[in-house]
Each structure stands twice: as structure tokens, then as C-alpha cells.
N, C-alpha and C positions, 0 to 999 in steps of 0.2 A: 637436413640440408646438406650433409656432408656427403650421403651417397647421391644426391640429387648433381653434386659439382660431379664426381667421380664417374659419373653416368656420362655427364656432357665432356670428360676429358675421354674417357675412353670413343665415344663417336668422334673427338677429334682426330683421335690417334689413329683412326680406321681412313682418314678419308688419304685421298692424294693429295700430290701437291696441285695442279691443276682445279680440285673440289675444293680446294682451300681457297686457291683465288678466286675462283668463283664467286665463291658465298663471300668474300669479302670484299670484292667488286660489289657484290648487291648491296652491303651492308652500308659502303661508301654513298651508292649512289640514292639511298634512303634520306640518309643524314643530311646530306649534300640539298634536300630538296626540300627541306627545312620543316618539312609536314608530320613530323614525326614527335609526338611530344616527348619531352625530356627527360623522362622516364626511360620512354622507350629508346631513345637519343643513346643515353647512358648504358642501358643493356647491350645496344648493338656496340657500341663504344667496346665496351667488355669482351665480348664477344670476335668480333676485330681483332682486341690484343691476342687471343687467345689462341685466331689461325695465322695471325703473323708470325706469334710463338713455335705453330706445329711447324708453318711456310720453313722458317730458319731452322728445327732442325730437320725437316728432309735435305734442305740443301748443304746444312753441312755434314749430315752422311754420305749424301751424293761426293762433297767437295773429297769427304776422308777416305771412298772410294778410289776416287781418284786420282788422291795421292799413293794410296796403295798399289795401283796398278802400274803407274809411274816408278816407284821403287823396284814391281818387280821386273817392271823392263829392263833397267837400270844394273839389276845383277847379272853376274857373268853366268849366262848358261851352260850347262854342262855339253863339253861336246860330244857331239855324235861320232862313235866309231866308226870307219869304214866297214867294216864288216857287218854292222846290223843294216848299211844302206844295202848292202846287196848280197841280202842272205840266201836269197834263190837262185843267184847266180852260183853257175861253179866257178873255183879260182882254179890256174892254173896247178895247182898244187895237187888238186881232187883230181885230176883227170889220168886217166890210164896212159901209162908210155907205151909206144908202136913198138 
């Protein structure tokens, strides 16, 4: 039974977030129509918990993404020297006197 769960967390761990809501949009609009007996009520129930589970952590990697990219705008860039902007230029220094 226990690789049997292990089986079904790693397919959930593959899907997206988007395949997530999907299937649990379906699983909503099963239960919702009350046709479903309570058995199977309960698995979908289950099942449900399981991609709201995955739903919440993609978004909060997403979210911890995005506090990281925020930080790193946040630090002070190193600045750019003059001199690497216009390496291919001569300066007056390089040039031959008349």
C-alpha cells in the first residue's frame, strides 16, 4: 500500500500547476453532482487534498522566487567602469602626437 501512495505522490509531483487545477476542477465538479457514491466521494475528497497540497507548494516556490529576485534587484550593483564601456574606442591617451 505504501508504494502504491508513493506512486501517486510522485505523479503529483510531476504535474503543473495549471494540471493540478484542472484535475481538481474535475474532481469538484464530480462531487458537486452528487452522482458519485461515497466511496468514491471520499477518494476524490482525498485526492483533492492532495493537488491543493502540490497547487500551494508551486506557488509558494513561485512566491520564494520572487522574493529572491526582488532582493536581488534590491542590492547595490557593482559599477561598471568606464573603461570596459568603451574598450574599442581609442582614448586620447593611445593616440600618436603630430
Amino acid at each position: 500500500m505504501a508504494k502504491k501512495q508513493d506512486d501517486k505522490k510522485n505523479e503529483l509531483d510531476k504535474l503543473s500547476f495549471e494540471q493540478a487545477i484542472e484535475m481538481l476542477t474535475g474532481i469538484v465538479d464530480k462531487i458537486e453532482t452528487g452522482q458519485v457514491p461515497l466511496a468514491e466521494s471520499l477518494r476524490q475528497y482525498e485526492k483533492g487534498m492532495a493537488l491543493i497540497k502540490r497547487c500551494r507548494a508551486i506557488l509558494l516556490d513561485a512566491e520564494e522566487r520572487i522574493d529572491q529576485i526582488a532582493e536581488d534587484k534590491n542590492e547595490p550593483q557593482e559599477d561598471v567602469l568606464d573603461e570596459d564601456l568603451g574598450a574599442d574606442e581609442e582614448s586620447p591617451e593611445d593616440e600618436a602626437p603630430f
